[in-house]
N, C-alpha and C positions, 0 to 999 in steps of 0.2 A: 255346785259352784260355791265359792266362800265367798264371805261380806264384800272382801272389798272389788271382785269382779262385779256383785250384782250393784255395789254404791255408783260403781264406775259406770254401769251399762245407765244406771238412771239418770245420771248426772248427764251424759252424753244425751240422752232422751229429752231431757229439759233444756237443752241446748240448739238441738236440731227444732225440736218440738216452738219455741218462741222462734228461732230465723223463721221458718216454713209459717205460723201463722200473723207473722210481723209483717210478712209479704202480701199478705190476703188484702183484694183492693177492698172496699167498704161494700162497692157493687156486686162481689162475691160472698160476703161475709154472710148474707140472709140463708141463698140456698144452701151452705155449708153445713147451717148451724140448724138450720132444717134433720138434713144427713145426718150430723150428729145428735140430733135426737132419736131419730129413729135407734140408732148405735145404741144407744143410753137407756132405749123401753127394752130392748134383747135385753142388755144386761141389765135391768131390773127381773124382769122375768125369771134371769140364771138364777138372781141371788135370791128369790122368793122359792123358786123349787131346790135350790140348797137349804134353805130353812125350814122348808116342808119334811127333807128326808133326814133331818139332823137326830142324831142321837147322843152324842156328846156335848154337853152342856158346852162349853167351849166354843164346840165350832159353832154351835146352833145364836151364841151371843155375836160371834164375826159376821155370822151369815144374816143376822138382824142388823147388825153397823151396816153392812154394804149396803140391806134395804133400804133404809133411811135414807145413807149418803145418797145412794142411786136414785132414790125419791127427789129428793133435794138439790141435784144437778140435772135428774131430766125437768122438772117444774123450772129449775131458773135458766135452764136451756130456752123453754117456752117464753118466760117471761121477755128474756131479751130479746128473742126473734119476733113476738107481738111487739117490743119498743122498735124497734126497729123496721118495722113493717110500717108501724103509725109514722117516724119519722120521715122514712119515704112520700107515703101519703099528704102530709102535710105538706111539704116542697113542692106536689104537683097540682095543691088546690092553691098554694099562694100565688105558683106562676101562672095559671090558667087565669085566676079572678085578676090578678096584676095585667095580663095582656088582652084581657078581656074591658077592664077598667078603662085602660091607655086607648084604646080600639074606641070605646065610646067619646073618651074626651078627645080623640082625634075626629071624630064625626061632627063632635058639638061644634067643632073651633073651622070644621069644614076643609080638613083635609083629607 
């Protein structure tokens, strides 16, 4: 393929790729980003046994970038699904103590 069919296919990829996760409700965003971690430890895996069999200084320097990067979006993959786990959590300790609260001063006042 030449440049500008592969610019073309990615530009179209970066397009579809933001509609389809522009649409993700927030209630689906957790388990997703879950799956795509999983995604994301495969392909650290690939690029650690591509650096294991590397013989060409070359490839052996791509195949250590990909390690990294791939380090560095499976970790911040985790990190945003742990913030977002807590934020969950925290919405369901405020409403439980909040109607839990209201429940009491509604007892106190004798209704």
């Amino acid at each position: 393929m030449d440049g500008m069919s592969l610019l073309t296919i990615t530009v179209l990829a970066v397009f579809v790729g933001f509609e389809v996760v522009s649409k993700v409700s927030s209630t689906l965003h957790t388990p997703l980003m879950s799956g795509a971690n999983a995604i994301h430890g495969i392909i650290l895996v690939g690029a650690i046994i591509v650096a294991g069999q590397a013989t060409d200084p070359l490839v052996l320097a791509v195949a250590l970038l990909a390690v990294v990067l791939a380090t560095a979006n499976l970790v911040g993959g985790f990190v945003v699904t742990d913030r977002m786990l807590h934020m969950f959590h925290a919405r369901k300790d405020t409403s439980r103590t909040g109607a839990a609260q209201s429940g009491a001063a509604q007892k106190a006042d004798g209704k």
